[in-house]
GUTI-437589 format. One line per 10 residues: number of its first residue (from 1); their letters; for each residue x, y, z of C-alpha. Coordinates in nm, 3 decimals. Example, Ala and Ser with C-alpha at 12.3 -4.5 7.8 and 13.67 -1.06 7.14 Angstrom:
1) AS) 1.230 -0.450 0.780  1.367 -0.106 0.714;
END
This chain:
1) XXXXXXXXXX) -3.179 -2.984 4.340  -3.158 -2.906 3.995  -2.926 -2.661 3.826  -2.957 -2.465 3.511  -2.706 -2.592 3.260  -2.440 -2.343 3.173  -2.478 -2.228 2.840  -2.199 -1.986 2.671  -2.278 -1.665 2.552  -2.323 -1.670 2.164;
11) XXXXXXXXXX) -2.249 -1.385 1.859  -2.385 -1.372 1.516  -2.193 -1.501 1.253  -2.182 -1.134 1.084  -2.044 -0.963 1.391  -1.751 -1.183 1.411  -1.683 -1.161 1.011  -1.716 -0.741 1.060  -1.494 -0.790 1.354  -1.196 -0.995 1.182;
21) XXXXXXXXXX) -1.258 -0.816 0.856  -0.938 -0.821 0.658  -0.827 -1.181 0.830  -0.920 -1.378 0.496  -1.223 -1.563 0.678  -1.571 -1.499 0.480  -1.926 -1.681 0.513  -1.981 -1.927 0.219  -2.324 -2.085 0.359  -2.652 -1.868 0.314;
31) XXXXXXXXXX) -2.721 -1.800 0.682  -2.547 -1.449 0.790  -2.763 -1.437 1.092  -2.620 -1.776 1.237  -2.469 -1.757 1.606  -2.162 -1.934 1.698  -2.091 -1.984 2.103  -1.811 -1.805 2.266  -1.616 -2.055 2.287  -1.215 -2.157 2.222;
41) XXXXXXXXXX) -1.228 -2.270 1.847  -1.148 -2.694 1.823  -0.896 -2.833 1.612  -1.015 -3.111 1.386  -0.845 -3.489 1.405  -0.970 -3.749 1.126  -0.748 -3.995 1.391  -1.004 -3.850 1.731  -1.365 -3.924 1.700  -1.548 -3.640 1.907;
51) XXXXXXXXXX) -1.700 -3.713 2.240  -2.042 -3.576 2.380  -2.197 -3.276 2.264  -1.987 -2.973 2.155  -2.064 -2.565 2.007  -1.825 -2.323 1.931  -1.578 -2.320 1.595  -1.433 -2.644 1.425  -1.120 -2.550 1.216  -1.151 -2.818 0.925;
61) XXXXXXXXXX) -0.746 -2.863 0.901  -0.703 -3.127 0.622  -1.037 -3.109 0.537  -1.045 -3.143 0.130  -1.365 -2.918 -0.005  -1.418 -3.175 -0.298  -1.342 -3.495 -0.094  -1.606 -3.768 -0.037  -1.544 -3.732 0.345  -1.612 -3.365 0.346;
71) XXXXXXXXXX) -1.963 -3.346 0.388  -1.932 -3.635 0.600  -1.725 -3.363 0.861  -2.010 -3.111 0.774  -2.280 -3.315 0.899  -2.080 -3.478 1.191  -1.999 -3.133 1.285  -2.362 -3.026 1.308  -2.505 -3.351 1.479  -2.213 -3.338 1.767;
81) XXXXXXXXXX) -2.357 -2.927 1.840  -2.100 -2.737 1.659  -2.201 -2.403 1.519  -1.929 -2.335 1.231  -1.677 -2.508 0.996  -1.364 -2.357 0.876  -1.230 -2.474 0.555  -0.985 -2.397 0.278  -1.111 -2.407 -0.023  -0.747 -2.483 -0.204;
91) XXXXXXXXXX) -0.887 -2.275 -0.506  -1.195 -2.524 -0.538  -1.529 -2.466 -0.544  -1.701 -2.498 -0.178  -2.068 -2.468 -0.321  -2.180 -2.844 -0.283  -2.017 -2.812 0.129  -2.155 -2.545 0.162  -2.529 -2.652 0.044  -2.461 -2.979 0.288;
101) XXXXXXXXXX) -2.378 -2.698 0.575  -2.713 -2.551 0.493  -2.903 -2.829 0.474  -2.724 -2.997 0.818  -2.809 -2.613 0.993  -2.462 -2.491 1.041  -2.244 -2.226 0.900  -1.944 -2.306 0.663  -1.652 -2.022 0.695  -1.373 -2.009 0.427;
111) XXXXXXXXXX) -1.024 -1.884 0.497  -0.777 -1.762 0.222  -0.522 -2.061 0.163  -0.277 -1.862 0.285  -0.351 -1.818 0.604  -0.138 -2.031 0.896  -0.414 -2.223 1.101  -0.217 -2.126 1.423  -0.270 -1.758 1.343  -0.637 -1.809 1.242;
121) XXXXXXXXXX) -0.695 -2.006 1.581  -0.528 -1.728 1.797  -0.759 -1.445 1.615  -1.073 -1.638 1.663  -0.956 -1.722 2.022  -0.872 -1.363 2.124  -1.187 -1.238 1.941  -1.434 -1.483 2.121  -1.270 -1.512 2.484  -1.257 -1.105 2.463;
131) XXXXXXXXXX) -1.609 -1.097 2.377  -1.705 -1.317 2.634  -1.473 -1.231 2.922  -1.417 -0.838 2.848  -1.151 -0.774 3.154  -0.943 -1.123 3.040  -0.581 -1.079 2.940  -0.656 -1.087 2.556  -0.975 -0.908 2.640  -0.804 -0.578 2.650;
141) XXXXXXXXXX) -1.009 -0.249 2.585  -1.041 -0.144 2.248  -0.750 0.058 2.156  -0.527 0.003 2.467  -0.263 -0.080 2.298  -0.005 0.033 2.577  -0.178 -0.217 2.836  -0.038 -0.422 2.536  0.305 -0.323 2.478  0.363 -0.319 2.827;
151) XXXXXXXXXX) 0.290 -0.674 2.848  0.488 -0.744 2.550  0.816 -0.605 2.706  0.745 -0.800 3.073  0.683 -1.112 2.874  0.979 -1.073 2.607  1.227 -0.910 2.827  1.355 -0.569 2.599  1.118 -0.162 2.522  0.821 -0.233 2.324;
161) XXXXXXXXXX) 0.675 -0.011 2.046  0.386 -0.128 1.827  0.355 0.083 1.496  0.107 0.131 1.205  0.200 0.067 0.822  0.301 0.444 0.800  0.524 0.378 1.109  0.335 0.600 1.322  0.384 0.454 1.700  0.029 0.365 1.815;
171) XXXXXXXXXX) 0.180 0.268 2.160  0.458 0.162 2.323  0.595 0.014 2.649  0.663 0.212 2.982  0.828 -0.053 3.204  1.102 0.080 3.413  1.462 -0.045 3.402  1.428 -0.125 3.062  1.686 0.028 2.829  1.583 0.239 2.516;
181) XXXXXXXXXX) 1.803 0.421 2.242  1.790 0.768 2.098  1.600 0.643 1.802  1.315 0.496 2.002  1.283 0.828 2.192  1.269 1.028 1.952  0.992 0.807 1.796  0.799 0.812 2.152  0.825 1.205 2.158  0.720 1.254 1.782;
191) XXXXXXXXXX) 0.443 0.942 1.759  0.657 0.852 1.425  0.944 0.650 1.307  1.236 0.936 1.245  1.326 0.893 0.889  1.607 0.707 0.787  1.713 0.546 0.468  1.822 0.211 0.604  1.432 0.182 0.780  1.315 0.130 0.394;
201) XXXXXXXXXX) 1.482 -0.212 0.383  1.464 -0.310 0.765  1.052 -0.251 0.714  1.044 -0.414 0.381  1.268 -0.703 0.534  1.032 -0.747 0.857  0.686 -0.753 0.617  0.884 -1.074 0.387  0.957 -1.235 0.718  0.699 -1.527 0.808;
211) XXXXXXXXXX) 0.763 -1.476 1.182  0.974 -1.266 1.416  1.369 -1.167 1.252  1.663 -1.026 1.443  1.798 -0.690 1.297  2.129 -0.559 1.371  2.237 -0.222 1.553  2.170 0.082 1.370  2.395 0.377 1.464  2.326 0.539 1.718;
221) XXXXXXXXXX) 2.050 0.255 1.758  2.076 -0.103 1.945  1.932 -0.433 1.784  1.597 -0.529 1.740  1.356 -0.783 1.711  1.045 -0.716 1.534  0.737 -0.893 1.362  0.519 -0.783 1.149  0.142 -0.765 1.219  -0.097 -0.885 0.989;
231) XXXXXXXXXX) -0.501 -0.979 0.968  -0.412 -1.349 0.728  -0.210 -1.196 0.424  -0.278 -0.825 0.513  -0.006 -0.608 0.653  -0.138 -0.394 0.924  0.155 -0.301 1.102  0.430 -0.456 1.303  0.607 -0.483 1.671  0.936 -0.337 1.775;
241) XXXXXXXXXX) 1.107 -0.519 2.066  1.480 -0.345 2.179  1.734 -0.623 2.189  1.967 -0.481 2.405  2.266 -0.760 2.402  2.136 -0.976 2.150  1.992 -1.186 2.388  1.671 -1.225 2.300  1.589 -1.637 2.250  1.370 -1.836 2.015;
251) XXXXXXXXXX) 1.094 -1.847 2.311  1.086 -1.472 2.267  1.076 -1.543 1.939  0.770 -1.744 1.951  0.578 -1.509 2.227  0.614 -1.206 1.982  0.470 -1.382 1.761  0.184 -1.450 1.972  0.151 -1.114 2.104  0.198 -1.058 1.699;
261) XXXXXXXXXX) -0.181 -1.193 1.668  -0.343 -1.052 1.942  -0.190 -0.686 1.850  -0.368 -0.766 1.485  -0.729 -0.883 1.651  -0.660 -0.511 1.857  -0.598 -0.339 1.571  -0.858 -0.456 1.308  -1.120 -0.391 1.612  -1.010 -0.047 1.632;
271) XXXXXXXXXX) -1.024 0.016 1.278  -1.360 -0.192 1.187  -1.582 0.117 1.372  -1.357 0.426 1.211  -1.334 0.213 0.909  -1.713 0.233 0.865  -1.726 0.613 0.901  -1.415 0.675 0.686  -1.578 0.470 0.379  -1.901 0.645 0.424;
281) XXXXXXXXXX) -1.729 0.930 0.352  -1.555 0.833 0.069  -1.866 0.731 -0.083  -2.009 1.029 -0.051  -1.695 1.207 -0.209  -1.668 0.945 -0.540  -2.052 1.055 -0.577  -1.953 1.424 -0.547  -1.642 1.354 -0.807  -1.890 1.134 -1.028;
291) XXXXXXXXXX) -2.156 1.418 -1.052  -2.539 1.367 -1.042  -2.900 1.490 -0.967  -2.805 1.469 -0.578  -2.497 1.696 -0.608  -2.618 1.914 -0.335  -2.737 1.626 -0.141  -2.426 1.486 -0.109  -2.253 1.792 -0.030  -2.498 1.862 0.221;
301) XXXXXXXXXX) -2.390 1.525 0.408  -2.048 1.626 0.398  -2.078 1.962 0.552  -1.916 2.128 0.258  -2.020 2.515 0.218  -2.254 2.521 -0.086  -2.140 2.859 -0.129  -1.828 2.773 -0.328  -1.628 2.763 -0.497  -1.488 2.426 -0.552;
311) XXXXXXXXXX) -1.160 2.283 -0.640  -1.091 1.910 -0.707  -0.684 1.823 -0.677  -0.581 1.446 -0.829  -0.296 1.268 -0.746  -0.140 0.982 -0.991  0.152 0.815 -0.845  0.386 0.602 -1.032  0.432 0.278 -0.872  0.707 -0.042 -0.925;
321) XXXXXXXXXX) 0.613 -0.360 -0.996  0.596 -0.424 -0.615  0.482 -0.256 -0.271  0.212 -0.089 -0.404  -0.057 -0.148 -0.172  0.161 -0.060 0.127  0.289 0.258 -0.051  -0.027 0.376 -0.226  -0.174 0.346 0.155  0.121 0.557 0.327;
331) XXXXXXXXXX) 0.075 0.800 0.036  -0.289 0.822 0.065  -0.202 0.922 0.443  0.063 1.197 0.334  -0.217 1.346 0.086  -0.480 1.364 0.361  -0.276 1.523 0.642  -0.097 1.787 0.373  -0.482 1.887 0.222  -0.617 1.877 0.596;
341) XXXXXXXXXX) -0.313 2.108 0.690  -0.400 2.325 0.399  -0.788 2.347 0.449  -0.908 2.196 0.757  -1.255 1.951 0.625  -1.078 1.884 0.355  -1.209 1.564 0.162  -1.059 1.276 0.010  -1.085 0.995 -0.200  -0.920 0.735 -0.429;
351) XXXXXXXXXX) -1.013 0.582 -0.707  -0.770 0.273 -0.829  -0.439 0.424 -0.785  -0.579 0.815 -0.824  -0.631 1.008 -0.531  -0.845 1.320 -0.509  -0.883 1.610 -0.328  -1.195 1.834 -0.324  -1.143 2.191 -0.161  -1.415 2.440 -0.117;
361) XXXXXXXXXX) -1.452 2.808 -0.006  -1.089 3.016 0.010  -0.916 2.742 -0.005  -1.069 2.626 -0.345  -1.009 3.008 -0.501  -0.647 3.030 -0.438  -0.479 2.875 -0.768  -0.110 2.953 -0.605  -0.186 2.775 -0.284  -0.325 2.454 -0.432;
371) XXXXXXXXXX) -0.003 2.488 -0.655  0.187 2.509 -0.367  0.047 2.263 -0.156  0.061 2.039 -0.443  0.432 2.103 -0.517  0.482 2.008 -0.121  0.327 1.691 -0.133  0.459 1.546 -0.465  0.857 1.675 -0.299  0.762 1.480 0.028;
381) XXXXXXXXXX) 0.646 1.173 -0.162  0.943 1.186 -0.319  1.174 1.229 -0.054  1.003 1.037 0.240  0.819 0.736 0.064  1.027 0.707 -0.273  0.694 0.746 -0.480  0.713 0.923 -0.832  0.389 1.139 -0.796  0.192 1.377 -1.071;
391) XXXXXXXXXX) -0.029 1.617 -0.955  -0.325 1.794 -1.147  -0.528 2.091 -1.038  -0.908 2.099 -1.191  -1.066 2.423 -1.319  -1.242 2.617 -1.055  -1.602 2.527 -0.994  -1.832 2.808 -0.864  -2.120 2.521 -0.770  -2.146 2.177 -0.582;
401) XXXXXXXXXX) -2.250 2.031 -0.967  -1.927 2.150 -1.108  -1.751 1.969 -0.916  -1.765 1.661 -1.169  -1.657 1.889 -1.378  -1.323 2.013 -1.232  -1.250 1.650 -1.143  -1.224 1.566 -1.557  -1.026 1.861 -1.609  -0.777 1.744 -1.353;
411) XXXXXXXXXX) -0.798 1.368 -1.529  -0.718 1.568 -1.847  -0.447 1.702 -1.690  -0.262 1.414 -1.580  -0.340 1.267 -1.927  -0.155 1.553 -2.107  0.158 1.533 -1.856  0.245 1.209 -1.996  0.291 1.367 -2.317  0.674 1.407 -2.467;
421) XXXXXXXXXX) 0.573 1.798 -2.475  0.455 1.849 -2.080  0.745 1.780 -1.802  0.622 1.980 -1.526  0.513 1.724 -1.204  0.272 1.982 -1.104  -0.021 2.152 -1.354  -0.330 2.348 -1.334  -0.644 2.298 -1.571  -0.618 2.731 -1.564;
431) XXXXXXXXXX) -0.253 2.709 -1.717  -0.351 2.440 -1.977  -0.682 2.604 -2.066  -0.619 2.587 -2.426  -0.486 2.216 -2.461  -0.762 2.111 -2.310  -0.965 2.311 -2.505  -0.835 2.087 -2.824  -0.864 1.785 -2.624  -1.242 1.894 -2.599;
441) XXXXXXXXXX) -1.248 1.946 -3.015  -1.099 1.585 -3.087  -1.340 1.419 -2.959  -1.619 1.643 -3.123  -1.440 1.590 -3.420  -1.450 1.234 -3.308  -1.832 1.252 -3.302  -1.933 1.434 -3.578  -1.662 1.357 -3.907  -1.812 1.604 -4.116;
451) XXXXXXXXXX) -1.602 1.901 -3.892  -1.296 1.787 -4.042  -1.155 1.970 -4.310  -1.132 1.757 -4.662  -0.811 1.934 -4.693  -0.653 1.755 -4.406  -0.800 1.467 -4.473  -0.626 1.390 -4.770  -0.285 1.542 -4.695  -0.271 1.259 -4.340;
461) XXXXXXXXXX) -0.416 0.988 -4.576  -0.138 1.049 -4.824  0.128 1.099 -4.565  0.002 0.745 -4.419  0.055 0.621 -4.772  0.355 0.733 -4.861  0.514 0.852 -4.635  0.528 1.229 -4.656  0.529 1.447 -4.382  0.291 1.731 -4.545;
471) XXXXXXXXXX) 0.068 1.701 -4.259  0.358 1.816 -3.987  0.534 2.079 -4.266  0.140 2.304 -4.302  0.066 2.220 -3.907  0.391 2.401 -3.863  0.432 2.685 -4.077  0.041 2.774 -3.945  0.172 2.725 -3.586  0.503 2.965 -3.708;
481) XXXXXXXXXX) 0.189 3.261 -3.817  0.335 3.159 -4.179  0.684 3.297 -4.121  0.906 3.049 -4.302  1.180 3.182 -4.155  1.072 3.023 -3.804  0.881 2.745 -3.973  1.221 2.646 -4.168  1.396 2.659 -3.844  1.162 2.473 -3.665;
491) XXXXXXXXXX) 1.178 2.170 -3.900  1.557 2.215 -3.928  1.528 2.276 -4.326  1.589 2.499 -4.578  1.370 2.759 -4.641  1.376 2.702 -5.014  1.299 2.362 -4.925  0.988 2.470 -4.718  0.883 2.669 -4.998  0.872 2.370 -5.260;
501) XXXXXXXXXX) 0.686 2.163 -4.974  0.409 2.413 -4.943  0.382 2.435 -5.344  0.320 2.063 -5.342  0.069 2.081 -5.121  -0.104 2.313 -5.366  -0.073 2.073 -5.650  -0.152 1.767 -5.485  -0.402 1.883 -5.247  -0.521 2.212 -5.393;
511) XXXXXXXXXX) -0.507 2.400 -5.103  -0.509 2.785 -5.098  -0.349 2.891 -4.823  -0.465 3.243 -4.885  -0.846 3.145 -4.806  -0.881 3.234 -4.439  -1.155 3.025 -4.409  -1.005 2.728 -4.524  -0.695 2.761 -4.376  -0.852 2.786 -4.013;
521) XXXXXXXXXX) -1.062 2.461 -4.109  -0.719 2.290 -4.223  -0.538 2.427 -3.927  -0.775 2.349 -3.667  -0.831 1.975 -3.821  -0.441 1.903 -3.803  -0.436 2.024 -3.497  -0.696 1.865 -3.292  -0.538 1.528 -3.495  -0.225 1.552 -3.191;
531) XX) -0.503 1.541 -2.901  -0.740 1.244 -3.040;
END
């Protein structure tokens, strides 16, 4: 009788990339629309020729991109049925392997040097074996993390928790009989880490740890063992196992750091589908922010009310020379929650380290709420996540294409709180109307020379070249409405001295204070001068 060969169910190439995306695997050869079978990945032995025909994944350990032999593993790969080759590329160039993978009709993958083989083989395992066996034990449901965590705590013997990088609990363990402290309870009952300042080091201490680490009691608290969670270098969040006694072994050790890798192929699935949505959106905002011809287009897709009026909030942190992508994501989390709390539909966006916030309708009209909301935010960065943070509120916009323009004021902004002169944390484009208003003349003056009054031009070129300070002493006593009583104070001189330094400026410069025209042109010049 004959029997139909069994032949294992296959994905494309693409799916599994968007599936680990974040792991530090990427395509190098052209074809995209490749399958692979879904199959256990094999390990590669220079020492163990391959027997009979074989699909499925070959990890390349060993395998040198630039070495003779490497193509030689390419093409052997391809003749004995494989469908993929994972390589590191040590910092090389793959291009040559990957033209041979081409040319021998199989795909060459690349994974970031950094990444252990063990926890690359354990993603693609749990990624292909869940695919093709949905109800295995790896092959849990998208998202049920508790079925997780549960098996976690049978398996390592002490209350599970799994968190996220802003230490919200996405699940955690309901075994019976297992012990749990007044810390993890009141993290079960409020979905969040309670705040503490000794959980700033334990984190930071569990994200430098290459595998699982033993931390000590906490009062009221009992010991832990944890391990961080992570998709190759990325961090995405980690695993909190209660260590009653201190009992916990190297074998429980080892099988958190297993469960470690499946949590991470759980939680990058999760997050590849909302991921998609989330950066759609943002897309759509940085177009809004950017301005354009399809202002209202854009707005249209976001469900904003083209009504008005519009308000764009920006956010400019002030990072260490470390942590920042964990803390510029945990702060991007605090901003969306707090503007979401303050107008629900709220939209965000960042843009390097500057996030955004566009409001619309009410919301976008009240100058004292924003203030306020934007005073609460920048005091719970502060106090929660230890992150310096500026805020900037942009001029009102009454329609979806002003919205570009409120954004720019609110860059402004946070330009001119840097300044020596500006120490609030917190400022609106409405209370700093009229320094922006010279930031706008600089750079007119910038544009077109001819604005700038001869008069001032020659009193900062002879300052430069002697060093005077003419320039500051008329800037001053025009600031002062020409009272040198005030002026005199405000330089901390005499006031006869003033007066000789004003009749210099007449001889040198030949300028008549007593022309009003003049004087405004002079005025205006040195002024603008402190903005360009």
């Amino acid at each position: 009788m004959n029997t139909i060969p069994f032949e294992a169910p296959r994905v494309a190439v693409s799916e599994l990339l968007t599936t680990l995306e974040g792991s530090g695997l990427h395509l190098a050869s052209s074809a995209a629309n490749r399958t692979v079978a879904l199959t256990s990945p094999t390990l590669f032995d220079s020492m163990v020729p391959f027997i009979g025909r074989r699909n499925g994944i070959l990890l390349g350990i060993g395998v040198h991109p630039e070495a003779p032999d490497a193509a030689l593993v390419v093409r052997g790969a391809a003749l004995r049925g494989f469908d993929a080759v994972v390589i590191k590329s040590l910092s090389l160039s793959v291009e040559t392997l990957a033209a041979v993978a081409d040319a021998s009709g199989i795909a060459l993958l690349v994974v970031h040097d950094d990444v252990e083989w063990r926890q690359l083989e354990s993603l693609l395992n749990s990624t292909l074996t869940s695919a093709a066996e949905p109800g295995s034990a790896t092959g849990l449901a998208v998202g049920d993390l508790f079925a997780l965590a549960n098996a976690i705590a049978a398996l390592v013997g002490g209350a599970t928790a799994i968190e996220d990088l802003q230490t919200r609990i996405l699940a955690y363990s309901t075994l019976p009989a297992q012990p749990i402290d007044v810390t993890r309870r009141e993290g079960i009952l409020g979905r969040q880490v309670p705040d503490d300042p000794d959980n700033a080091n334990a984190y930071a201490s569990v994200y430098r740890s290459p595998g699982a680490l033993r931390l000590p009691a906490l009062a009221p608290g009992m010991p832990r063992m944890a391990v961080a969670i992570r998709a190759g270098t990325q961090p995405l969040g980690s695993i909190w196992v209660v260590d009653e006694n201190g009992a916990l072994d190297t074998d429980a050790a080892q099988a958190l750091e297993r469960a470690a890798d499946i949590a991470a192929l759980h939680i990058l699935r999760a997050r590849s589908a909302a991921d998609l949505v989330r950066q759609r959106r943002t897309e759509l905002v940085r177009r809004l922010l950017e301005g354009g011809e399809d202002s209202r287009l854009v707005a249209v897709q976001l469900d904003l009310d083209a009504g008005g009026p519009f308000a764009v909030v920006a956010f400019q942190p002030e990072f260490g020379a470390s942590g920042e992508e964990l803390r510029l994501s945990r702060l991007v989390d605090l901003i969306a929650t707090q503007c979401e709390a303050y107008q629900h539909g709220a939209e965000c966006a960042v843009n390097g380290t500057t996030i955004y916030a566009v409001f619309s309708g009410a919301s976008a009209g009240d100058t004292s709420g924003l203030n306020f909301m934007a005073h609460r935010i920048v005091e719970r960065a502060g106090g929660g996540l230890r992150v310096s943070v500026r805020a900037a509120i942009g001029s009102s916009a009454a329609q979806v294409a002003q919205i570009s323009r409120s954004r720019r004021d609110a860059d402004l902004v946070l330009m001119l709180q840097t300044t020596r002169t500006h120490t609030s944390v917190v400022a609106s484009a409405h209370d700093m109307r009229s320094r922006l208003m010279f930031l706008e003349l600089a750079q007119v003056f910038r544009d077109t020379p001819r604005f700038m009054s001869p008069h001032a031009r020659q009193v900062l070129e002879s300052d430069e070249r002697s060093g005077t300070d003419y320039a500051k002493t008329l800037r001053t006593y025009l600031d002062g409405s020409r009272d040198s009583a005030v002026t005199a104070a405000r330089l901390s001189v005499h006031q006869n001295t003033l007066r000789y330094r004003l009749k210099r400026c007449h001889e040198l410069f030949a300028i008549d204070l007593d022309n009003a025209d003049d004087t405004l042109a002079l005025w205006l010049s040195l002024r603008v001068i402190e903005f360009d």
